[in-house]
matplotlib code that plots the C-alpha trace (Angstrom):
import matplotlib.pyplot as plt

x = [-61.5, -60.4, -57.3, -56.2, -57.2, -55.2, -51.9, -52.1, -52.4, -50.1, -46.9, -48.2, -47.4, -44.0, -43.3, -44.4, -42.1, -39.7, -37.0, -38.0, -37.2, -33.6, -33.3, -34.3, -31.9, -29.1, -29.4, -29.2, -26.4, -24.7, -25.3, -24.6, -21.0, -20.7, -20.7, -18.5, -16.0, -16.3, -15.1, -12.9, -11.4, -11.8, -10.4, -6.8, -7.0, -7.2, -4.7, -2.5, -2.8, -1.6, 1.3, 2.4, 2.3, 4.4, 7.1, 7.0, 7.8, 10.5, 11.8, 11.0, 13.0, 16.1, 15.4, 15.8, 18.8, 20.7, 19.3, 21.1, 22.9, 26.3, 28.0, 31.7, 34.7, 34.1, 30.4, 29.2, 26.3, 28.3, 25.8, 26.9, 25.7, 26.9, 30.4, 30.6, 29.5, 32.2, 34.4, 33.6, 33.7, 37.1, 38.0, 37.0, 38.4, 41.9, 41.5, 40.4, 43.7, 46.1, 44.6, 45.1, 49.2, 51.4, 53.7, 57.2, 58.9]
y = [-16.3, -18.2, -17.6, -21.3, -20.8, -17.5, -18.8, -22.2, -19.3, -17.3, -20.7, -21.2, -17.7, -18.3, -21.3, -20.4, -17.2, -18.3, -18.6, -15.8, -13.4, -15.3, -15.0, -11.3, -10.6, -12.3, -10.5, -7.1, -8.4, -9.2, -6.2, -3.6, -5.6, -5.8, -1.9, -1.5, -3.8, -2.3, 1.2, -0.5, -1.7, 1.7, 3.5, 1.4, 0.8, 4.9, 5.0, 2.6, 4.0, 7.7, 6.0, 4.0, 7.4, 9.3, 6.4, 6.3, 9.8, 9.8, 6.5, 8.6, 11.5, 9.0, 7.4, 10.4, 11.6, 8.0, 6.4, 8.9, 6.2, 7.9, 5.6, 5.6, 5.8, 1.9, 2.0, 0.7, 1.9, 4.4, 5.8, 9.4, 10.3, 7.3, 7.4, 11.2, 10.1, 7.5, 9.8, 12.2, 9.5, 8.5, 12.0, 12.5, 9.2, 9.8, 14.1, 12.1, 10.0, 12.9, 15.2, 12.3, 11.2, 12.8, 15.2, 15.4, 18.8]
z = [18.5, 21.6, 23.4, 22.6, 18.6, 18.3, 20.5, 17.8, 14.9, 16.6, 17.0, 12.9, 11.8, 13.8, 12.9, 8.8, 9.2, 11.1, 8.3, 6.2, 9.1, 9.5, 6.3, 5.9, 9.5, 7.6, 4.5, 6.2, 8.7, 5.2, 3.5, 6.5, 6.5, 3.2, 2.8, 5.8, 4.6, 1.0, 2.7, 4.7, 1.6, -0.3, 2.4, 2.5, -1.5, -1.8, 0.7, -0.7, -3.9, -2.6, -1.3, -3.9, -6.2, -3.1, -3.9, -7.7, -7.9, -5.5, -7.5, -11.1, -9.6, -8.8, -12.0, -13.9, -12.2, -12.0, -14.7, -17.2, -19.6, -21.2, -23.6, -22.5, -24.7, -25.4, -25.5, -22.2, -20.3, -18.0, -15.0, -14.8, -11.5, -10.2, -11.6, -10.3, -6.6, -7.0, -7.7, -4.8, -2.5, -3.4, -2.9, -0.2, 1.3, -0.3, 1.0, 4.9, 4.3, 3.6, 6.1, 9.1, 7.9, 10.2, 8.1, 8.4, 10.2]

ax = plt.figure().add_subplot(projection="3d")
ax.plot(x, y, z, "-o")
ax.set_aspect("equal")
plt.show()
C-alpha cells in the first residue's frame, strides 16, 4: 500500500470513528463523575443523617422531660417542668429583689 492510499484509509478510519470515540470519552467522563458525585452525595446524606439523629435525641430527651402533660385541677394541659422552672425563676427574681432593698436599722 502507498503512503497516499494508507493516509486516505488512515483520515476514513478517523473520520468513521470519530464519534464513537467521543462518544465512548463522554460516557466514561460521565460515569467517573457520576460515581464521584454519588459519594459526594453519600458522604453528606450519611453525614446528614448522623446529625439529624444527634438532634432528635437531644429534642426526644427535652421532649420527654418538657413534654410531661399533667392535667391541672381544671383539666388543662399543665407542662410540669415548665411550670416548676417558672416557679424557680420567679424565685429567684423575687430572692434578687429582697436581697438588693436596703433594710431599715
Amino acid at each position: 500500500m502507498s503512503k497516499t492510499a494508507s493516509a486516505i484509509v488512515i483520515a476514513l478510519v478517523c473520520l468513521l470513528f470519530f464519534p464513537v470515540i467521543i462518544g465512548i470519552v463522554g460516557g466514561v467522563f460521565g460515569a467517573v463523575f457520576g460515581v464521584i458525585g454519588g459519594l459526594f452525595g453519600a458522604v453528606f446524606g450519611i453525614l446528614g443523617g448522623i446529625i439529624g439523629a444527634v438532634f432528635g435525641f437531644i429534642g426526644w430527651i427535652f421532649e420527654g422531660i418538657f413534654d410531661w402533660n399533667w392535667h391541672g385541677p381544671f383539666h388543662t394541659d399543665w407542662n410540669f417542668f415548665t411550670v416548676l422552672i417558672i416557679v424557680i425563676v420567679i424565685a429567684l427574681i423575687a430572692k434578687k429583689a429582697q436581697r438588693d432593698t436596703p433594710t431599715k436599722q
